[in-house]
C-alpha positions as CSV (number, residue, x, y, z in Angstrom):
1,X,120.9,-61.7,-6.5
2,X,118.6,-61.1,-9.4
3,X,118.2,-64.8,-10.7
4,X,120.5,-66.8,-11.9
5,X,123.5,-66.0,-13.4
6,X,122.8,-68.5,-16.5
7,X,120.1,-69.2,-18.8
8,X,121.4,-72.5,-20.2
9,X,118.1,-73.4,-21.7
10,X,116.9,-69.8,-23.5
11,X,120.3,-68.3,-23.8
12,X,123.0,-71.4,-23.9
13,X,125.3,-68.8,-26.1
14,X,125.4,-66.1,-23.2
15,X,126.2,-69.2,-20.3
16,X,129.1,-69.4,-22.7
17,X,130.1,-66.1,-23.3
18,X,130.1,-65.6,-19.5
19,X,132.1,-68.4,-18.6
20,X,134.6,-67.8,-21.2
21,X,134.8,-64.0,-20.0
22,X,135.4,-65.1,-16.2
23,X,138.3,-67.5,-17.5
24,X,140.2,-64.4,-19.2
25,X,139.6,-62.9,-16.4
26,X,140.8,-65.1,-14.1
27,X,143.5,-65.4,-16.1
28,X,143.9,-69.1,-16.6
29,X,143.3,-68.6,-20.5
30,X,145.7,-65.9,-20.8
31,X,148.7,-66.9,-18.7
32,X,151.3,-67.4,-21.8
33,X,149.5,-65.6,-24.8
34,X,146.0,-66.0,-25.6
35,X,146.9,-67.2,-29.0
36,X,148.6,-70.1,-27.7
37,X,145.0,-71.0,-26.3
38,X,143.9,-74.3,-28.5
39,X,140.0,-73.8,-27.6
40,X,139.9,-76.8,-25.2
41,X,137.1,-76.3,-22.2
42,X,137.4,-73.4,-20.2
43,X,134.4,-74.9,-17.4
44,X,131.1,-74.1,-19.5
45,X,130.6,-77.8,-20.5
46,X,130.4,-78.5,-16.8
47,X,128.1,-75.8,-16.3
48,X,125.3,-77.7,-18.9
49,X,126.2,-80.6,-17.2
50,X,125.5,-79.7,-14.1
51,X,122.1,-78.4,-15.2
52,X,121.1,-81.5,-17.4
53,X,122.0,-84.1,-15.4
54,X,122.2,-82.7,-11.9
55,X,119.7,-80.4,-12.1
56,X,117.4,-83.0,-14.0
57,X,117.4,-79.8,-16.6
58,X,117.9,-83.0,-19.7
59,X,113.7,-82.9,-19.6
60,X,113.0,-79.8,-20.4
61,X,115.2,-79.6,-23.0
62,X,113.2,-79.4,-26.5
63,X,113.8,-82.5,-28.9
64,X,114.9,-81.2,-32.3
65,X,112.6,-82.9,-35.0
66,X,110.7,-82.5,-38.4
67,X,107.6,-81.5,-36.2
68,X,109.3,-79.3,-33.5
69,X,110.8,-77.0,-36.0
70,X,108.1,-74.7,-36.6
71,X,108.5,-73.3,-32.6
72,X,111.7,-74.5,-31.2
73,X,114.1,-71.1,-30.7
74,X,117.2,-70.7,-32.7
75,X,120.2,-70.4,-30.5
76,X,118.1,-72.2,-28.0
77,X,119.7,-75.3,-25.9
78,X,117.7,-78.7,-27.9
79,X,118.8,-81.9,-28.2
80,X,118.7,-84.2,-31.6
81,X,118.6,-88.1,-31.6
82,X,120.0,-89.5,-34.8
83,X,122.4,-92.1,-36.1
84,X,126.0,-90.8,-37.2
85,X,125.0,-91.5,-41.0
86,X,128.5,-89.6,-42.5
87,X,131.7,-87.9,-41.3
88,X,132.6,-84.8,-43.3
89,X,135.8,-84.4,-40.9
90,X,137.3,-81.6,-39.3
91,X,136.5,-77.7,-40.3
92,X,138.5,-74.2,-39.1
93,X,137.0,-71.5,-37.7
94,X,137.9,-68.2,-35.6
95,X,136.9,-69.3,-32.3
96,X,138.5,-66.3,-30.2
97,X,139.2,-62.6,-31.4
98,X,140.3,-59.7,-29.9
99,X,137.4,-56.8,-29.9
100,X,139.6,-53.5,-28.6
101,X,140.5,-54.9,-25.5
102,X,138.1,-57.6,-25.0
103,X,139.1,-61.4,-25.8
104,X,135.5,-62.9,-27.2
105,X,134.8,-66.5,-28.6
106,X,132.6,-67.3,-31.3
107,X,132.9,-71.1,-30.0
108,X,129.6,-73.1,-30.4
109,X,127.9,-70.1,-32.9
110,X,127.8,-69.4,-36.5
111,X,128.3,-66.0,-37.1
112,X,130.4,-63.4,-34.9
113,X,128.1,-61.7,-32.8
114,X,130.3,-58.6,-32.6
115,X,132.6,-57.3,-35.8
116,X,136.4,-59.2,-35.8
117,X,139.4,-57.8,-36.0
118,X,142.9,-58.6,-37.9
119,X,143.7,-62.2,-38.3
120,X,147.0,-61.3,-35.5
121,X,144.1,-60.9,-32.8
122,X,142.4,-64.0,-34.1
123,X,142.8,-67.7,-32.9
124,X,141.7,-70.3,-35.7
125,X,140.5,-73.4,-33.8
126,X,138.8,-76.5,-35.1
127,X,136.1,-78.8,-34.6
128,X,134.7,-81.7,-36.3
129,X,131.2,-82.2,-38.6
130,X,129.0,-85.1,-38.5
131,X,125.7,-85.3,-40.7
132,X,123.0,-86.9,-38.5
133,X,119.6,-88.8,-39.5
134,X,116.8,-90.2,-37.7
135,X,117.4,-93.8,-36.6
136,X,116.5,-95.5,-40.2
137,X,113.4,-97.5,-39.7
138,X,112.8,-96.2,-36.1
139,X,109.3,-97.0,-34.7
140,X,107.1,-94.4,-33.3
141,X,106.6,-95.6,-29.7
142,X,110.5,-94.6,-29.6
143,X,109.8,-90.8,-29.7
144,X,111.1,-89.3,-26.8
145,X,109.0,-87.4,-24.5
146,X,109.8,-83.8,-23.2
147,X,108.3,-81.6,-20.5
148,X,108.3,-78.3,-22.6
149,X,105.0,-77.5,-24.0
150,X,105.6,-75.1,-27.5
151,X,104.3,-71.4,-27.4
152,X,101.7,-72.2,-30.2
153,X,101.1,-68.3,-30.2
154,X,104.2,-67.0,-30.8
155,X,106.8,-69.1,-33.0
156,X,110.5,-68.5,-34.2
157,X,109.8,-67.3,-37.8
158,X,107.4,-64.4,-36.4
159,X,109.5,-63.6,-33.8
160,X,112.5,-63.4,-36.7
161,X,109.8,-61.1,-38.8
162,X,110.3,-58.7,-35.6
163,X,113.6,-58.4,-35.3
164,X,114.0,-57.9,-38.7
165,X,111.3,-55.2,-38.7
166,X,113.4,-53.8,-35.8
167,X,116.6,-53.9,-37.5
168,X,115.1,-52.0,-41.0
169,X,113.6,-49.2,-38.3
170,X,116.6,-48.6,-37.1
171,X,118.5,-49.2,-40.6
172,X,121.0,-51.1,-38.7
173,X,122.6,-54.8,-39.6
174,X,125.7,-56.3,-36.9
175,X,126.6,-57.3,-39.9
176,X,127.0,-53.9,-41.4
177,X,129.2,-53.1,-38.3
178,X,132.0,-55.0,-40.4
179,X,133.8,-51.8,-42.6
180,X,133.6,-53.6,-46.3
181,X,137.4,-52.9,-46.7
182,X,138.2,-54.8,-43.5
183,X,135.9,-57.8,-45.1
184,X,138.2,-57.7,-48.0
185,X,141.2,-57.2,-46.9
186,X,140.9,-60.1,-44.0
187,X,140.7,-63.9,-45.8
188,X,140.5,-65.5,-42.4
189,X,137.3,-63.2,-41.5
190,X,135.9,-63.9,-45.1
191,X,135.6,-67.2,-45.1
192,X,135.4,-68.0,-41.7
193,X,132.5,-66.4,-40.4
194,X,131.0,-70.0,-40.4
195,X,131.4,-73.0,-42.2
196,X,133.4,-71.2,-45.1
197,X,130.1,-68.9,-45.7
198,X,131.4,-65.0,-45.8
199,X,129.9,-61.8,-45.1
200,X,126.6,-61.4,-47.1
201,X,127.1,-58.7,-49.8
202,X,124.5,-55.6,-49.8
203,X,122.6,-56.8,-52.2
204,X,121.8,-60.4,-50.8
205,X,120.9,-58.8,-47.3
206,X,118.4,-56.6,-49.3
207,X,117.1,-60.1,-50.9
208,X,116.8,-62.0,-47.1
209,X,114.2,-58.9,-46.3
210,X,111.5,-60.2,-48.5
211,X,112.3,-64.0,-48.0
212,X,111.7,-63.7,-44.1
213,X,107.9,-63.1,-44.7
214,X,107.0,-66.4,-45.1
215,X,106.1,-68.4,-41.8
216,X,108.4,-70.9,-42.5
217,X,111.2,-68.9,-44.5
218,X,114.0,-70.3,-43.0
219,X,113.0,-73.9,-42.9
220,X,111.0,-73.8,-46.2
221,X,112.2,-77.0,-47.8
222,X,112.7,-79.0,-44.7
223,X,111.4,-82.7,-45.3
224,X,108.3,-83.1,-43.3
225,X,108.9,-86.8,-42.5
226,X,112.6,-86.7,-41.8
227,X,114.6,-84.2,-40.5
228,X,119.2,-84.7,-41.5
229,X,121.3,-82.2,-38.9
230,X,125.0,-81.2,-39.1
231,X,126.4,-81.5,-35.4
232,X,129.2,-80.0,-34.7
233,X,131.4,-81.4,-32.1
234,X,134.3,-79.4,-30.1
235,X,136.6,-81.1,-27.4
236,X,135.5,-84.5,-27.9
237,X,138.5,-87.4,-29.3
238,X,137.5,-88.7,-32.6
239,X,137.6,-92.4,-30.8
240,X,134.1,-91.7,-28.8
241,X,132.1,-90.8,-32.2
242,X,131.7,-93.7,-34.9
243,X,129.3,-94.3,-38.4
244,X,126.5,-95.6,-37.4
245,X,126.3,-95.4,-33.9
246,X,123.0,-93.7,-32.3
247,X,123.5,-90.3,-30.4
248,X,121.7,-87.8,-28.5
249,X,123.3,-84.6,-29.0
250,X,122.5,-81.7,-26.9
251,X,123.6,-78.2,-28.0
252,X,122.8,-74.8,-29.4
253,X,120.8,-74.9,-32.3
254,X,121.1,-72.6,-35.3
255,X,119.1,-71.9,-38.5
256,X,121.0,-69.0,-39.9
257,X,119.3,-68.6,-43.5
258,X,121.4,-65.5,-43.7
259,X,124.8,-68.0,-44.3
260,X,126.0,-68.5,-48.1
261,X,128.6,-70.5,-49.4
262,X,130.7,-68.9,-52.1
263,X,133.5,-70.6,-54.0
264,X,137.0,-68.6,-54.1
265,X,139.5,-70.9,-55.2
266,X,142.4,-68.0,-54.4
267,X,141.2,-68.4,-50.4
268,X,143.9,-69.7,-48.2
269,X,141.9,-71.3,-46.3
270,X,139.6,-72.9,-48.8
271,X,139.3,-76.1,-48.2
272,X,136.9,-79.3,-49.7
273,X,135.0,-79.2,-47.1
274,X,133.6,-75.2,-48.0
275,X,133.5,-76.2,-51.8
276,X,132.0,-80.0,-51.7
277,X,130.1,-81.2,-48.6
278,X,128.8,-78.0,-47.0
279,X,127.1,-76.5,-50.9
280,X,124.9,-79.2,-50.6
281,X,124.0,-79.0,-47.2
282,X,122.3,-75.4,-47.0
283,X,120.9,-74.0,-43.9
284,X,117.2,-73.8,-45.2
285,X,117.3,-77.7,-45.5
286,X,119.8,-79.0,-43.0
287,X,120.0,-77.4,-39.5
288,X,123.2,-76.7,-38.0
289,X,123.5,-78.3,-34.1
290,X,126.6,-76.8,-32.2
291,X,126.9,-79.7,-29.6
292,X,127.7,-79.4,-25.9
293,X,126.9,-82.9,-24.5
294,X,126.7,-86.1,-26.1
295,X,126.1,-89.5,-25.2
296,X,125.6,-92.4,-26.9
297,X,122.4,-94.3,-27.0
298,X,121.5,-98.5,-27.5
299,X,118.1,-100.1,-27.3
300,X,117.1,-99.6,-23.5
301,X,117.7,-96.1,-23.9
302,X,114.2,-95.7,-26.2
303,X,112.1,-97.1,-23.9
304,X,110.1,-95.1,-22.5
305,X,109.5,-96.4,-18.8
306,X,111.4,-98.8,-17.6
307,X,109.4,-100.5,-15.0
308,X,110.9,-102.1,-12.4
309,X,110.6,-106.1,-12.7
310,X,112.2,-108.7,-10.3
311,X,113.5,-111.6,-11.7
312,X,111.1,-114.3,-10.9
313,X,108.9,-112.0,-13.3
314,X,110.5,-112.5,-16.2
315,X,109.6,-116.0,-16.7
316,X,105.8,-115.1,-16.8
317,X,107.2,-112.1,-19.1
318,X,108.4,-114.8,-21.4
319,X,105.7,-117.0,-21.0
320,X,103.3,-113.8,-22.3
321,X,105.4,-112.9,-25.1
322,X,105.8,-116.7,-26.5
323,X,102.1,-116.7,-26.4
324,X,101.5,-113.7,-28.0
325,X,104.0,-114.8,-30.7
326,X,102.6,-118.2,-31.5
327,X,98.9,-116.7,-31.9
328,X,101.0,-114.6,-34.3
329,X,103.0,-117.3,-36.1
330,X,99.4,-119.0,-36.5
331,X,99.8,-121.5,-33.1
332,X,103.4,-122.9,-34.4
333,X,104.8,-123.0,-31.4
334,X,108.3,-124.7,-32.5
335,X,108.1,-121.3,-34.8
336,X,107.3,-119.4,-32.2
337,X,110.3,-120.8,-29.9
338,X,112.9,-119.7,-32.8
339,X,111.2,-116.3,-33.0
340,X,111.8,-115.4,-29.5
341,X,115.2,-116.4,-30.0
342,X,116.1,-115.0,-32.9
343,X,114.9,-111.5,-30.8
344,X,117.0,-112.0,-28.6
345,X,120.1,-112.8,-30.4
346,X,123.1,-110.1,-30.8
347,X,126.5,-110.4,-31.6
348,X,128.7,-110.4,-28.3
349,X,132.0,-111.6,-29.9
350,X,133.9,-111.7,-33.3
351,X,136.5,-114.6,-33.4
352,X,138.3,-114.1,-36.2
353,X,135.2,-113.9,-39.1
354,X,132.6,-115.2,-37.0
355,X,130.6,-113.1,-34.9
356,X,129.5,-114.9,-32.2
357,X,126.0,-115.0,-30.7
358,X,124.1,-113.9,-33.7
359,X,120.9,-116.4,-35.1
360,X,119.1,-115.5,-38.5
361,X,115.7,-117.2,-39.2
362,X,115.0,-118.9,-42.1
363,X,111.3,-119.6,-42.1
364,X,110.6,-121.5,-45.1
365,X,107.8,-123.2,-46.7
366,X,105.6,-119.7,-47.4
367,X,103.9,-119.3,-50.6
368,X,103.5,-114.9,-52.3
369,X,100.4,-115.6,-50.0
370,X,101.1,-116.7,-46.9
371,X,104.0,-114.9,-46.7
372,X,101.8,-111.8,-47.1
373,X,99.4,-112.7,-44.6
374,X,102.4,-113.6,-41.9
375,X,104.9,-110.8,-42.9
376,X,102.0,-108.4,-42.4
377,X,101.3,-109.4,-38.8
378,X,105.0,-110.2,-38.1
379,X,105.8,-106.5,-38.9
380,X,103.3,-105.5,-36.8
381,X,104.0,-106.9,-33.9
382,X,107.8,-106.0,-34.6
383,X,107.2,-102.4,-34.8
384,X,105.6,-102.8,-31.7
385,X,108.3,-104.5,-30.2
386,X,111.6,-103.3,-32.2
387,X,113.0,-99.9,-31.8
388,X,114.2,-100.4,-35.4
389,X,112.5,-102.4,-38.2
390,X,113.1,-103.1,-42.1
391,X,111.7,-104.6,-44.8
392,X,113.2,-106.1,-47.8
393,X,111.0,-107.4,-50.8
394,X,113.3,-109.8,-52.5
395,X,112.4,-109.2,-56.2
396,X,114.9,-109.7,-59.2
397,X,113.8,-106.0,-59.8
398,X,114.4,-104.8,-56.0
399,X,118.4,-107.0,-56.5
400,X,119.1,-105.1,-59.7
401,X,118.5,-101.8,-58.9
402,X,118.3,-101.1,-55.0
403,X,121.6,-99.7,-53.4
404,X,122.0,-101.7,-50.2
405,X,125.9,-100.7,-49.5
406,X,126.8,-97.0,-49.3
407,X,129.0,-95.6,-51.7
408,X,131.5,-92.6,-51.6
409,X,130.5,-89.8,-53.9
410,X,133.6,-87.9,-54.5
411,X,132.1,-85.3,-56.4
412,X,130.0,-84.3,-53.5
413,X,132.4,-85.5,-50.8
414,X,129.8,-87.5,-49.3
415,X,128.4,-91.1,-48.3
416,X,125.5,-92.0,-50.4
417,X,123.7,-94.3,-47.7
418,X,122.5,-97.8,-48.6
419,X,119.8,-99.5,-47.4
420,X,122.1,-101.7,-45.2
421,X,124.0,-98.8,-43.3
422,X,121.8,-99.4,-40.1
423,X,122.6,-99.0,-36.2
424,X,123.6,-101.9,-34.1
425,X,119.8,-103.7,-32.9
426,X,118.3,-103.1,-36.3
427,X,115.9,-106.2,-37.3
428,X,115.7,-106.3,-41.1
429,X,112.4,-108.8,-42.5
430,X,113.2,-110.5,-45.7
431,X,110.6,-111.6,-48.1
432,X,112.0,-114.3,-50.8
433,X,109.0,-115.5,-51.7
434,X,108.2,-112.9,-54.6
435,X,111.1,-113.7,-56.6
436,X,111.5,-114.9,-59.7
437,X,113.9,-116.6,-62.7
438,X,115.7,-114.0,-64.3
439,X,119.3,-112.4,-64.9
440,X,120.9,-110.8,-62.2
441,X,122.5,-107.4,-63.2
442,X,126.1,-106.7,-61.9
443,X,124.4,-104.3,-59.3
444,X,122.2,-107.7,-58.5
445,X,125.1,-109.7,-58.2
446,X,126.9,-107.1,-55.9
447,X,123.7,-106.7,-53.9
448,X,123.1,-110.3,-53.0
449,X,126.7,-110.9,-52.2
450,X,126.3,-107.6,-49.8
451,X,123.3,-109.5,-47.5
452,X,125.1,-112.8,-47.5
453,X,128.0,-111.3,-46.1
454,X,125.5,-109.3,-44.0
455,X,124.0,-112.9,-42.8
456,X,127.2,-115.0,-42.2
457,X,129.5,-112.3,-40.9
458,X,127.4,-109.4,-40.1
459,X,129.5,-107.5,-41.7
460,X,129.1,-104.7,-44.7
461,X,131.4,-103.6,-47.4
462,X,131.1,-99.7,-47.6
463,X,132.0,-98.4,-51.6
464,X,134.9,-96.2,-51.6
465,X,135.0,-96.4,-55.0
466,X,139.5,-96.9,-55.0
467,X,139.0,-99.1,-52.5
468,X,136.5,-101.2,-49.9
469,X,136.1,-101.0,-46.5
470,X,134.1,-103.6,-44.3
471,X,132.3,-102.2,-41.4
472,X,130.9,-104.3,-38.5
473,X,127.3,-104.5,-37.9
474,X,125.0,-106.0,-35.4
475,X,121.8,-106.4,-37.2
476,X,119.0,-109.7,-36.6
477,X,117.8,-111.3,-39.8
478,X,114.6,-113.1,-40.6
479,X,113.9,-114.6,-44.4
480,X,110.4,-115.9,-45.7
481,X,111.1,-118.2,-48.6
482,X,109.5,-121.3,-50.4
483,X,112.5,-123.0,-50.3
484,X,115.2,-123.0,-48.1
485,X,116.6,-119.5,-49.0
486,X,120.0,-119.4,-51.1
487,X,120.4,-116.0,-51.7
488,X,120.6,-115.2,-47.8
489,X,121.3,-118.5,-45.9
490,X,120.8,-118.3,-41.9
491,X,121.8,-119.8,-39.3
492,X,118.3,-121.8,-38.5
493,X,116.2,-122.8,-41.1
494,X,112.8,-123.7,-39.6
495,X,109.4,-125.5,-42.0
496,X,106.9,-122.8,-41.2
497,X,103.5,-125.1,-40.3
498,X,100.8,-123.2,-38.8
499,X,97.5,-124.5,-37.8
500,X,95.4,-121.3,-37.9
501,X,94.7,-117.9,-38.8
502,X,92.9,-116.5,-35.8
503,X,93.2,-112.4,-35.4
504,X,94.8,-111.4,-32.6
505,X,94.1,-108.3,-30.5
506,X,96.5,-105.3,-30.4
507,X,99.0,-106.2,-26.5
508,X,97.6,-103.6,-24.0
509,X,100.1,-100.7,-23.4
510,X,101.6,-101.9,-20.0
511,X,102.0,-105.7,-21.6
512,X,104.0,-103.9,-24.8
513,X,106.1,-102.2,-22.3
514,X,107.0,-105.0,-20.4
515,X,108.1,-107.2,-23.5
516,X,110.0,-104.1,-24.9
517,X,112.0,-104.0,-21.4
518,X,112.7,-107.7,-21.8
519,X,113.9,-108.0,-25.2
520,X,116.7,-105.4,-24.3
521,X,117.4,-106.2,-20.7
522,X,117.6,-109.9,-21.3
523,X,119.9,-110.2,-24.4
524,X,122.7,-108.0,-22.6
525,X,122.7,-110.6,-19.6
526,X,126.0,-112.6,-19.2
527,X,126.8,-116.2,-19.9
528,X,128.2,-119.3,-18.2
529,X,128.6,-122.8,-18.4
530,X,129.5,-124.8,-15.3
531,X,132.3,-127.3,-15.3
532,X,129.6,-130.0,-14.5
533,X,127.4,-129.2,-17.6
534,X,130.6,-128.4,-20.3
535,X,131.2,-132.3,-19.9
536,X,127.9,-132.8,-20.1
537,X,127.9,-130.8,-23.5
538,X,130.8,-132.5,-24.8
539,X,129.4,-135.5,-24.4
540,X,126.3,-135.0,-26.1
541,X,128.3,-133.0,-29.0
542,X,130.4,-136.1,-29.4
543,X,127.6,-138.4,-29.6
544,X,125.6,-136.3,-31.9
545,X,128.6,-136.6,-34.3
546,X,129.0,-140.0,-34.1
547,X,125.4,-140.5,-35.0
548,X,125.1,-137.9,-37.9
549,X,128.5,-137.5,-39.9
550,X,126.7,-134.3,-41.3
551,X,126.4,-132.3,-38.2
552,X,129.9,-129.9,-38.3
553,X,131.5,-126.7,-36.2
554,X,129.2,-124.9,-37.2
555,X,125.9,-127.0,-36.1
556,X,127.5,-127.3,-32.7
557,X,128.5,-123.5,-32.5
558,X,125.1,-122.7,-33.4
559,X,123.6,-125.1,-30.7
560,X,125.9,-123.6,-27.8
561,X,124.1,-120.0,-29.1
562,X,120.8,-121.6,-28.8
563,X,121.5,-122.5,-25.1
564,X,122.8,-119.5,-24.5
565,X,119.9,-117.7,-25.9
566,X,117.2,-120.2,-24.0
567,X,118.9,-119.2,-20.6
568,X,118.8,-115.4,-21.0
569,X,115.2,-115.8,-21.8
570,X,114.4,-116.8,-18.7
571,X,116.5,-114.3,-16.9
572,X,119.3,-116.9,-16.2
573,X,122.9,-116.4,-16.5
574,X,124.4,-119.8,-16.1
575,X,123.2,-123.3,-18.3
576,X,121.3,-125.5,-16.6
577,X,120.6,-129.0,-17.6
578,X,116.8,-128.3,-18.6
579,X,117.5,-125.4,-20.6
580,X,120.4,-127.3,-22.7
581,X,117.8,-130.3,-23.3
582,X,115.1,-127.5,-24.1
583,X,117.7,-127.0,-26.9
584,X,118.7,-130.6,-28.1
585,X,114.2,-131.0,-28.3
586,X,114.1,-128.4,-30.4
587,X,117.0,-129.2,-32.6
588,X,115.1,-132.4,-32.9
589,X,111.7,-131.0,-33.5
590,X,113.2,-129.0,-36.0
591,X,115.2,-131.5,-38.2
592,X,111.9,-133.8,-37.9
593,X,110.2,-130.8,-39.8
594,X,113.2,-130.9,-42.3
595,X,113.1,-134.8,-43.0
């Protein structure tokens, strides 16, 4: 047989050009016109498929990052985690063009591989742009793993070197296969070629020579520490992909320094897109991922193992993790209690503005100091914990001038991120404690109202500049303040009192894991309340409002969170009449704090 038939990992764009070249042949892509074919599948998505996920194919795969550059292969299969951070919308290209005889499809690449013809053998299809970040405030023990060892001896920018040695011995370009009168008198083939970018002219493919010879030409100003990528998606509805949401992408990955954007306002099919979003988005600094599987990714997914644990282990899970976060918390255990809930609260509902099942902490009673000493090991152990951590310093300085909401920038057709455009499971540390009397600037004044509507409806209100648009979130909050806090008001406000300060050693690796699986399995568990134990609630509701006129909806909406957060920490799914008085004790032990 001679192998197989495929390459999907080495040569994904030849799997593609052979399965689209068995479909014309078949004739299932040509059985009206083959201009009246929209570009949908034609079977080589199933094909990755297959060797991803049936052919466990998904670990090999490289993952696309800031270090992985320097020796992943362009228009290689590799797959890119990141959070949808802005959607530049939907883009034109020639996907399928007649070459004599020969239908060919330049679906999933940049540039034609062979020279086009007249727009009548051309069809113009369309897919969608999305420009990807890493998860903001990921941690490292998130980093995915993969199989492939690099070829340290032999990276891409050498092996571009050669092939452009090659092409100068043979004083050949594909490009230069293109007749320059065709070029001009074809718009479609100008400015579709990719991304709006045209044919280079003569004298800019002269200039590429020189600028190859640098190891890291085409990925010179790449930032080292954080690496954006513009995925493009094909035959996917718009309704699967949304801002903010975490994706793996797996696709074809190109670095094409050769592509350059050139403004011709007399182009047909000019459009903002080729004179806004994609100038400022060059090759050299933003690589271009031509996606063929997707799927979207929450918490469990960035765990690494995910050992095996029977229910009557989580209790002694619990019981580790409690411990380990009182020693942190300085052996307050009723601080350490409301910790380990707060971790494991998420929104599961939204009932008209509330969104139920969230519980901010309000830990108050920290001087600059202590709140030092504490945020310092509570963001430790966070970062250990979290897949996604942030930290605000609350100054009048950090108010006035920070941009927490995003903002539309019309002048670049883009969405300048704020600091509060985060993934759903973020965990966002606030520290109160350093601020002081002053003014607050109109940006201060829009800032703070952006994280109390963050804190009460978890909710953020995106700048559009003619109008605003709020966008759910799903993010856990925890304050340090003197006071309790009024620029951010939680849900639980808890007197900080700890009774030491004794170091604690770093969790083993298998003790990490296990906490890391429990804090994202147990929080997705289902809820119940027995008919037997709602009248037993609404009893004790009704008699904690008749003895404290104070206590509203909203105590008691936050208490029937607390007991469901108590149960799902020990792996239960249904209230039980210990947990629900585990809450009314600490309710108490709480409010005795706050007499």
């Amino acid at each position: 047989m001679g192998g197989p038939p495929y390459d999907c990992m080495a040569n994904p764009l030849g799997a593609v050009r052979l399965t689209f070249e068995k479909a014309i042949g078949s004739g299932s892509l040509t059985q009206t016109h083959p201009l009246a074919f929209d570009g949908k599948d034609w079977g080589a998505l199933d094909l990755f498929r297959h060797f991803l996920f049936q052919e466990s194919g998904l670990s090999q795969v490289p993952i696309l990052n800031s270090k992985t550059m320097r020796w992943v292969q362009p228009n290689s299969l590799v797959r890119y985690r990141g959070m949808i951070q802005d959607m530049l919308g939907n883009e034109f290209y020639v996907g399928a063009y007649k070459d004599g005889n020969l239908w060919r499809t330049n679906k999933f690449m940049d540039v034609s591989q062979y020279p086009m013809g007249t727009p009548p053998d051309m069809c113009v299809w369309e897919r969608r742009l999305l420009y990807c970040v890493p998860v903001p405030g990921q941690s490292s023990w998130t980093e995915p793993s993969c199989e492939m060892e690099p070829n340290r001896g032999m990276d891409w920018s050498s092996q571009n070197r050669e092939k452009r040695r090659r092409m100068d011995d043979e004083d050949a370009d594909p490009l230069d296969l293109v007749p320059d009168d065709e070029i001009k008198s074809s718009p479609i083939t100008k400015k579709m070629r990719e991304d709006g970018f045209p044919s280079p002219s003569p004298e800019s493919r002269d200039s590429k020579t020189a600028s190859s010879s640098s190891s890291m030409s085409t990925f010179q100003y790449v930032d080292k520490d954080n690496l954006p990528c513009l995925v493009k998606i094909y035959d996917s509805p718009e309704s699967e992909l949304k801002l903010n949401d975490v994706f793996e992408f797996i696709g074809v990955l190109t670095v094409d320094s050769e592509l350059a954007v050139e403004k011709d306002d007399n182009d047909e099919l000019s459009n903002s897109f080729y004179d806004d979003a994609l100038v400022h988005l060059p090759p050299n600094k933003v690589p271009r991922l031509h996606c063929l599987v997707h799927r979207k990714l929450a918490v469990h997914d960035f765990l690494q193992s995910s050992p095996i644990m029977e229910p009557h282990l989580v209790k002694g899970i619990r019981e580790a993790l409690f411990r380990h976060l009182t020693t942190v918390l300085g052996n307050d255990e009723v601080a350490a209690h409301f910790m380990l809930l707060h971790l494991l609260s998420k929104v599961h509902a939204r009932v008209d503005d509330v969104a139920v099942g969230k519980l901010s902490l309000n830990l108050m009673g920290l001087s600059k100091e202590s709140a030092t000493v504490f945020g310092t090991r509570l963001s430790q152990a966070f970062k250990s914990l979290l897949p996604f951590t942030h930290f605000i310093p609350l100054t009048l300085e950090y108010l006035n001038t920070a941009s927490l909401a995003p903002k539309k920038d019309y002048q670049e057709n883009r969405l300048i991120p704020g600091v509060l455009q985060l993934p759903e499971g973020s965990h966002i540390m606030v520290d109160e404690t350093q601020l002081e009397s002053g003014s607050l600037s109109s940006i201060g004044i829009e800032n703070t109202k952006s994280l109390k509507n963050l804190m009460e409806f978890q909710k953020v209100e995106y700048d559009f500049q003619y109008y605003k648009m709020e966008m759910a979130a799903d993010v856990q909050l925890l304050i340090f303040s003197e006071g309790k806090s009024n620029i951010v008001p939680a849900d639980v406000v808890v007197p900080f009192q700890p009774s030491s300060l004794e170091s604690f050693e770093i969790p083993v690796a298998e003790a990490l894991e296990a906490w890391r699986w429990y804090l994202a399995t147990v929080r997705l568990l289902p809820h119940s309340i027995g008919s037997e134990m709602q009248k037993v609630v609404e009893d004790d509701l009704v008699a904690a409002r008749q003895a404290d006129r104070s206590l509203g909806s909203r105590d008691f909406s936050r208490w029937l969170t607390m007991a469901r957060l108590v149960s799902s920490s020990f792996g239960e799914t249904c209230l039980s009449l210990e947990h629900w008085q585990m809450v009314k004790e600490l309710e108490r032990l709480r409010r005795e704090r706050l007499k």
